[in-house]
C-alpha positions in Angstrom: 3.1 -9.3 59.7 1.5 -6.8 58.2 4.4 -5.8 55.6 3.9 -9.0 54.5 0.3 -9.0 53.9 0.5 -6.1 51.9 3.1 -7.5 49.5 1.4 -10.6 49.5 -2.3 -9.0 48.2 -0.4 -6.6 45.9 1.7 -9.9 44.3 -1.3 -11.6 44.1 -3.5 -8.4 42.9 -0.5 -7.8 40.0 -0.4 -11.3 38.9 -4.0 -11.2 38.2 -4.0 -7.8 36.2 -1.0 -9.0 34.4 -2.6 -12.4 33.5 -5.9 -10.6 32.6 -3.3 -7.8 30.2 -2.0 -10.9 28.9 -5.3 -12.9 28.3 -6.8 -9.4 26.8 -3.8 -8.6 24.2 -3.6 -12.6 23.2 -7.4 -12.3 22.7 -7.4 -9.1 20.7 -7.1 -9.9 16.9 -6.2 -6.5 15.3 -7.7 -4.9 12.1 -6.2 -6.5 9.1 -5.7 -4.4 5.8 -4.5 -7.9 4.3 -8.5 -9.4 5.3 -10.2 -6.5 4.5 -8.0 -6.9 0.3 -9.3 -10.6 0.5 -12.7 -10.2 1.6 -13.2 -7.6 -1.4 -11.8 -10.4 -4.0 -14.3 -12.4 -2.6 -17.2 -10.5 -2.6 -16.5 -8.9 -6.1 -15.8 -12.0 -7.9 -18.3 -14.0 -10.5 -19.1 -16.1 -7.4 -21.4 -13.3 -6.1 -22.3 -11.9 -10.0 -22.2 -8.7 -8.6 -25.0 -8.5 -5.6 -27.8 -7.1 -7.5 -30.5 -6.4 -5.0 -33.1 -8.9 -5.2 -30.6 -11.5 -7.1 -30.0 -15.1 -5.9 -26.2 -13.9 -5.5 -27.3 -11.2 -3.7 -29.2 -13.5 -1.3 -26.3 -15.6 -0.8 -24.2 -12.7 0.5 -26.4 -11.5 2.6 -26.0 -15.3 4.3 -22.7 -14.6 4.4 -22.6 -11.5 6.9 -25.5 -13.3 8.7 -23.5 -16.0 9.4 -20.7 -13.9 10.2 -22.6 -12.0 12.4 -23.3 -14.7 14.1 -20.1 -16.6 14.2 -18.2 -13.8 15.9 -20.8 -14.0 18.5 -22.9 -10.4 18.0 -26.4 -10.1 18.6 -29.4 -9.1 16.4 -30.3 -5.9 17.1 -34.3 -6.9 16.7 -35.7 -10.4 16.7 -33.1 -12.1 13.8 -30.0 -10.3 12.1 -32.0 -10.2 8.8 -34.2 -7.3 8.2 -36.9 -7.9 5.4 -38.0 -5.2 2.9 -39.6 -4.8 -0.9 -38.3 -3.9 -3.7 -39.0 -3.9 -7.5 -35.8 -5.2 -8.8 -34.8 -5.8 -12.5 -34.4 -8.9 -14.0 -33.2 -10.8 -17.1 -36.6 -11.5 -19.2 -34.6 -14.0 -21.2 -35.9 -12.2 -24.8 -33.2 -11.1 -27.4 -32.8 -7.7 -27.7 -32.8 -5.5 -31.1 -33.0 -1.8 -32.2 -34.8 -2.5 -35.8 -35.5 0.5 -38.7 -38.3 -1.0 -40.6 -39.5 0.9 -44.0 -42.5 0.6 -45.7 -40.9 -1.0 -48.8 -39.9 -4.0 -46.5 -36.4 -3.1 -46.2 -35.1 -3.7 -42.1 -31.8 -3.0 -40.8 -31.0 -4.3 -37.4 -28.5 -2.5 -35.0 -26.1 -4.4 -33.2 -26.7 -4.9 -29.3 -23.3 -4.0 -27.3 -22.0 -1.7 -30.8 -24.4 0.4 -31.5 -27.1 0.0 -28.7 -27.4 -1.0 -25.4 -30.0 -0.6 -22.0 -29.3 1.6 -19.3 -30.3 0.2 -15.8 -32.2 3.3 -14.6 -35.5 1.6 -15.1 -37.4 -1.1 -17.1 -41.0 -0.3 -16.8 -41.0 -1.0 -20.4 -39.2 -3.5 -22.2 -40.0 -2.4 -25.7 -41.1 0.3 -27.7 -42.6 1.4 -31.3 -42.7 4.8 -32.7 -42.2 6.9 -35.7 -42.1 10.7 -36.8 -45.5 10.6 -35.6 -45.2 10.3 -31.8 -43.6 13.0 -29.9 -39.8 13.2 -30.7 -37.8 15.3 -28.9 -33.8 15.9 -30.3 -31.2 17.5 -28.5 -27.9 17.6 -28.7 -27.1 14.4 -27.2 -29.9 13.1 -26.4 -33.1 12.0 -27.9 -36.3 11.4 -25.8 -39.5 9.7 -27.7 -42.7 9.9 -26.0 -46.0 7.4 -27.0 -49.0 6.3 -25.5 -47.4 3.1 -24.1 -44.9 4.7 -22.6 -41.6 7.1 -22.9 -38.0 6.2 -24.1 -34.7 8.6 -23.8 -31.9 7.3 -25.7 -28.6 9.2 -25.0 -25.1 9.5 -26.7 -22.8 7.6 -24.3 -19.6 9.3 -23.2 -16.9 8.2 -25.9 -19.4 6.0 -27.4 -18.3 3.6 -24.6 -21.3 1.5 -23.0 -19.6 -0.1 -20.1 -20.8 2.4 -17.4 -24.3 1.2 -15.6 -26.3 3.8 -14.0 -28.1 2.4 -10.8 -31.5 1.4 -10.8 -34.5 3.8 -9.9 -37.7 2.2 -10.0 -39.8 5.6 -9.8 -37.5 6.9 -12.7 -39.2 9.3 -15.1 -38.6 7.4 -18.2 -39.7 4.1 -18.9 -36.4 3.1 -20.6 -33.2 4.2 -20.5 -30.7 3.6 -23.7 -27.5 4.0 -24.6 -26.1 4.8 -28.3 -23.2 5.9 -30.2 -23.4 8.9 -32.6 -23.8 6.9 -35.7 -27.0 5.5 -34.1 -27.8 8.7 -33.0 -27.7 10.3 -36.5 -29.3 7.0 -38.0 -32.3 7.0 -36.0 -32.9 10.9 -36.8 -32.3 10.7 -40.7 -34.6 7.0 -40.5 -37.3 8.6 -38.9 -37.5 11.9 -41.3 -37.4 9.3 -43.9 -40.9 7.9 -42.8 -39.1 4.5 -41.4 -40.5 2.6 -38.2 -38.4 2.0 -35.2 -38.7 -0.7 -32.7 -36.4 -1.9 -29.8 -36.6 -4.2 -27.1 -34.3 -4.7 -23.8 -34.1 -7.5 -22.3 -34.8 -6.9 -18.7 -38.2 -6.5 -16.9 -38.9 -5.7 -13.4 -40.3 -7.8 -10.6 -41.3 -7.3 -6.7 -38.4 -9.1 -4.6 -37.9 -9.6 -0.6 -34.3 -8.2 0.0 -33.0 -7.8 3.8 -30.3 -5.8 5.6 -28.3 -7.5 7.9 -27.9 -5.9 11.2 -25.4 -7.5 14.0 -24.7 -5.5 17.6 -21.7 -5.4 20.1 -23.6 -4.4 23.4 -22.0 -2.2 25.3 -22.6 -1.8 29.3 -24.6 0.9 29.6 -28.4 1.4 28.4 -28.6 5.0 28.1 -25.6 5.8 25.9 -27.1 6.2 22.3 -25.2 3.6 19.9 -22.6 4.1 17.2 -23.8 2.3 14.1 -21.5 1.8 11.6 -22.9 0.9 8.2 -21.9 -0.3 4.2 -23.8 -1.3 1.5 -23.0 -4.5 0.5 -25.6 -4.8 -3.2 -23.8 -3.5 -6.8 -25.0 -3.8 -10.4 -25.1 -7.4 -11.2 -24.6 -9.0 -14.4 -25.9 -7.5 -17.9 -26.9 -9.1 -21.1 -23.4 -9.3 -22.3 -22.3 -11.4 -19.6 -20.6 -8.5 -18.0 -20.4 -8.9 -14.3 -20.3 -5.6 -12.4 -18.1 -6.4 -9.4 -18.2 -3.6 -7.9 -14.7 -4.1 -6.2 -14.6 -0.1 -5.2 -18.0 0.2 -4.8 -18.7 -1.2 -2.5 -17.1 -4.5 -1.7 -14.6 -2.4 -0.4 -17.0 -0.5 2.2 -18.6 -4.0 3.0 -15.0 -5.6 3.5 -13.8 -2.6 5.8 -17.0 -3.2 8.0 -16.8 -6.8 8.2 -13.5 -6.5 9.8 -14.3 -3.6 12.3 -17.0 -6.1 13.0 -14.4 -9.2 13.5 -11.8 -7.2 15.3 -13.5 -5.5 17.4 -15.5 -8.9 18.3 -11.8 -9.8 19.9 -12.1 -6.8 22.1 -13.5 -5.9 25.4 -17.2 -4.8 26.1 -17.6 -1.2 24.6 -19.3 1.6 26.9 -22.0 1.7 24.4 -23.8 -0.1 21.6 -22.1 -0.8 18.5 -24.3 -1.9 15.8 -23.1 -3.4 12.8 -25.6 -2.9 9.3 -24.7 -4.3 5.6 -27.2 -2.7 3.9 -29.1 -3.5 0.7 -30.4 -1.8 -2.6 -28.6 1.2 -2.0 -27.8 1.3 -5.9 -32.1 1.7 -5.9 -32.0 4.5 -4.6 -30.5 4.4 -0.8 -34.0 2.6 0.3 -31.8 -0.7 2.3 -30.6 2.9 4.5 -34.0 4.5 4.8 -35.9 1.4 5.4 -33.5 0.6 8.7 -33.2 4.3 10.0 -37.1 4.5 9.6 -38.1 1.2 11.4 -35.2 2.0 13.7 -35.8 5.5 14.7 -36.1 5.2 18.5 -33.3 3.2 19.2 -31.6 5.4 16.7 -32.0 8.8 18.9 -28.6 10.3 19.8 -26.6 8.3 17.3 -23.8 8.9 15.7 -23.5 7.1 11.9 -20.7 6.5 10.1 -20.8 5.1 6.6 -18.3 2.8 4.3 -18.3 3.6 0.9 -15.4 3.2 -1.2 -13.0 2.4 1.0 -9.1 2.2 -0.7 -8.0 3.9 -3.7 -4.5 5.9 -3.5 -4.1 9.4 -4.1 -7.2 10.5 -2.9 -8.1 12.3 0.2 -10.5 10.5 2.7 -14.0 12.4 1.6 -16.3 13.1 4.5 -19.4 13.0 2.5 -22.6 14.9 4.4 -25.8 14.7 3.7 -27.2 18.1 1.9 -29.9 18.6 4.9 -26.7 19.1 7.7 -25.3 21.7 4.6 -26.4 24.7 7.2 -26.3 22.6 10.5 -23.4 21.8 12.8 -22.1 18.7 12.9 -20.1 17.4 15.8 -19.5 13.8 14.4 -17.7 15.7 11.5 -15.7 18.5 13.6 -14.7 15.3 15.7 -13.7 12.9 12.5 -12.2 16.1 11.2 -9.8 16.7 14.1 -8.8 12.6 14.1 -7.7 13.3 10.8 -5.6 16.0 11.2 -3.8 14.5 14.0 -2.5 11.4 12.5 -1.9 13.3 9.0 -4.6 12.0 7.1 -6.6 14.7 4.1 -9.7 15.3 4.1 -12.2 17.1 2.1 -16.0 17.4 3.3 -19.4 17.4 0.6 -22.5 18.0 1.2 -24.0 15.6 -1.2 -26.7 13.0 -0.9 -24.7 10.0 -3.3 -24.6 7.7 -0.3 -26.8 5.9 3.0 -25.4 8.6 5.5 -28.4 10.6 3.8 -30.8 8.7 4.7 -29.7 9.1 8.6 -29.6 13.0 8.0 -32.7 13.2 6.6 -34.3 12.0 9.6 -32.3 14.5 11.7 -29.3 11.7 12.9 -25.6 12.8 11.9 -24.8 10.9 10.2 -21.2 11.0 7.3 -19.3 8.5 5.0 -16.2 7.9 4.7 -14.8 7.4 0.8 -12.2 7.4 -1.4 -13.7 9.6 -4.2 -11.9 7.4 -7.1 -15.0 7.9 -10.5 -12.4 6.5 -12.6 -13.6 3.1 -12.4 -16.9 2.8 -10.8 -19.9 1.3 -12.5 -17.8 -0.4 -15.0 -16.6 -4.1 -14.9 -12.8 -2.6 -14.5 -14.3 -1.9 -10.7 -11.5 -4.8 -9.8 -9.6 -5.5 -6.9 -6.3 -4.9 -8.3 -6.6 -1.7 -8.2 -7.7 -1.3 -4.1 -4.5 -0.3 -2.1 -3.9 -1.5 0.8 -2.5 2.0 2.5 -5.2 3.7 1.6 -7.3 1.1 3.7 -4.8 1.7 6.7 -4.9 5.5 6.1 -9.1 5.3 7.0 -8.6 2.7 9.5 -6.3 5.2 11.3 -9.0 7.4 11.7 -12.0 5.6 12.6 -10.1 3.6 14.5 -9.6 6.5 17.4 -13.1 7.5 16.6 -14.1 4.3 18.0 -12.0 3.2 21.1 -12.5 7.2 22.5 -16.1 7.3 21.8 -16.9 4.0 22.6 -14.3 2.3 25.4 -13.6 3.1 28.7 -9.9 4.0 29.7 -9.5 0.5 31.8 -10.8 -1.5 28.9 -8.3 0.1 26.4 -5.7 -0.5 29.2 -6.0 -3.9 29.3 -6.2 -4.4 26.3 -3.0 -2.3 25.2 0.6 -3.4 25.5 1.5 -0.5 27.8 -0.3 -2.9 30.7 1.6 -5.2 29.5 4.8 -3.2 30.0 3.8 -1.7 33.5 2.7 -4.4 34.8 5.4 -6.7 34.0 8.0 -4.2 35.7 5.4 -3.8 38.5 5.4 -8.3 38.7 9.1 -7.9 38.1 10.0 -5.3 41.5 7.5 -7.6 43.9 8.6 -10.2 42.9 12.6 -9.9 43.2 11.7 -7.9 46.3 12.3 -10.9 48.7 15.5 -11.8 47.5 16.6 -8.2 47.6 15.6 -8.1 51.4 17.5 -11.5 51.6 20.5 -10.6 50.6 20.6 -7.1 52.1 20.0 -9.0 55.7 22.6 -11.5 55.0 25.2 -8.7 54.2 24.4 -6.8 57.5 25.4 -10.1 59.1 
């Protein structure tokens, strides 16, 4: 009687762990290389005009992780997933732009917008500018910077007289405007202005306050006191310039927004981690990291302990996975990084480590969080409107994934959860079901042969 007992509650107990394996791996929907190439189409495409902070496409993406968020069922880390900040933003003023040499004998020559001129984004606080040989002019070699009482102009030779690169925008820049030109333009505005001649340009972008948001979702884990893992991307670019040129930003960063979205979707499939994952797409880092320092800043205190791991520039072949570090951890150990370091090396995957401050993980560091991103150093193509999808590769998504994909389940799940939901519980405990459950007819047939 009680042989049987036994092998009834340990039938009974395996067919439950076995249906709960089986429940657990038909719930679990894996990370997807193939979503995460899709997702970066998306988001880089004219739909979205390329996610200028404080832009009406930029608005309508961050919708689109809200609602994701909220469709895979994560939380808001505060009262709602959108977290609001300011920003001065630049916008399209509508006006036609010029670069016009005006002498006194009437005689004008314009310069051709796109050819021979053309506005960098670093800052609009001025939209045009006047001067002659009798303001402060300034020549170097490749660049020349005009200073007047209404405000300061640097126009720069651009690299192969090519004007598709767009520097991001930095509302506290130096200079008033930023402009691009070509070495004729160079030389023409030099030999114009020893000749007495009057120069005048306008750009035509202004600056405005906007309300922008991050977008924060969170996976709660079981305990309180474990401090989170935030994982973070910045999902803003460069817009659309005057030419009609949209900067996608394919690389950067619809690639680091598209890796985290489907962490975020996968993982939402999985069992309840040990600790806190929080989820952020953050905004207007191309101003100057502030969607990164705004969130670490009115986050602090639930931020103490954490570890932060950034997306930017997620998938281009041939590089080695960069673990970027801010420059205030340059002297200080960091054992986020010796632990990333050492995933890497066991499943095969290069990495090279910089101490440079070119991305959000900075703004983390800076308040004494480590804090690292993870990129695919690829220059080639970034800034430009050639930042396409075509050129993101899908092994070099897998080849990150395979790395922060053991940073998570051992820093973050217990060992029962990632039994459960692994198929060696199904294996083990299918054998296990399999021996109880022929047991009886085993017995059976060894009673009816002793007859």
């Amino acid at each position: 009687m009680k042989k049987k007992l036994i092998y009834s509650v340990s039938l009974i107990s395996t067919i439950l762990l076995l249906s709960l394996s089986i429940f657990s791996n038909f719930t679990y929907s894996p990370f997807n290389a193939d979503n995460v190439k899709k997702s970066i189409a998306i988001l880089s495409s004219d739909t979205y005009g390329g996610r200028l902070a404080g832009s009406n496409e930029n608005l309508l993406v961050e919708e689109l992780i809200r609602k994701n968020f909220q469709d895979n069922k994560l939380l808001p880390l505060n009262e709602t997933y959108k977290e609001s900040f300011k920003v001065t933003s630049p916008v399209n003023n509508n006006t036609s732009p010029y670069l016009k040499i005006s002498y006194d004998d009437g005689f004008e020559e314009n310069l051709k917008y796109g050819v021979d001129f053309k506005e960098d984004m670093i800052n609009f606080k001025n939209s045009n500018l006047t001067f002659s040989k009798e303001n402060k002019v300034s020549v170097f070699s490749n660049y020349i910077e005009v200073a007047t009482d209404k405000g300061n102009c640097l126009f720069y030779l651009a690299p192969n007289n090519n004007f598709s690169f767009r520097s991001s925008f930095i509302s506290n820049f130096p200079y008033n405007m930023m402009v691009l030109i070509n070495t004729d333009t160079y030389n023409k505005i030099l030999d114009s202005l020893r000749d007495g001649a009057t120069i005048s340009i306008n750009i035509p972008f202004s600056t405005e306050e906007k309300e922008i948001s991050n977008v924060v979702g969170v996976i709660e884990g079981t305990s309180n006191s474990l401090p989170p893992l935030v994982l973070t991307a910045h999902f803003d670019h460069l817009g659309t310039d005057a030419l009609k040129n949209t900067y996608g930003g394919a690389l950067d960063n619809s690639s680091g927004t598209s890796f985290l979205l489907e962490l975020e979707r996968s993982l939402s499939t999985y069992g309840k981690p040990k600790r806190d994952i929080i989820f952020v797409a953050l905004n207007a880092e191309e101003f100057g990291l502030l969607g990164s320092k705004d969130f670490a800043e009115k986050n602090l205190d639930k931020l103490k302990g954490a570890e932060v791991i950034n997306f930017d520039m997620i998938g281009s072949e041939g590089f080695p996975l960069t673990l970027m570090v801010g420059t205030a951890y340059k002297d200080k150990s960091s054992d986020l990084l010796k632990s990333i370091e050492k995933i890497a090396k066991a499943n095969n995957v290069e990495t090279v480590v910089q101490y440079e401050n070119s991305s959000d993980h900075a703004s983390f560091n800076d308040l004494g969080i480590e804090a690292l991103s993870f990129c695919h150093a690829d220059l080639s193509k970034i800034h430009t409107p050639n930042d396409k999808v075509e050129y993101i590769s899908l092994d070099a998504i897998d080849s990150a994934y395979s790395v922060i994909e053991d940073k998570i389940f051992d820093s973050s799940y217990s060992l029962v959860t990632k039994f459960f939901y692994g198929k060696i519980s199904l294996f083990i405990l299918s054998i296990l079901f399999g021996f109880l459950a022929s047991a009886p007819f085993v017995n059976y047939f060894k009673k009816r042969k002793i007859k």
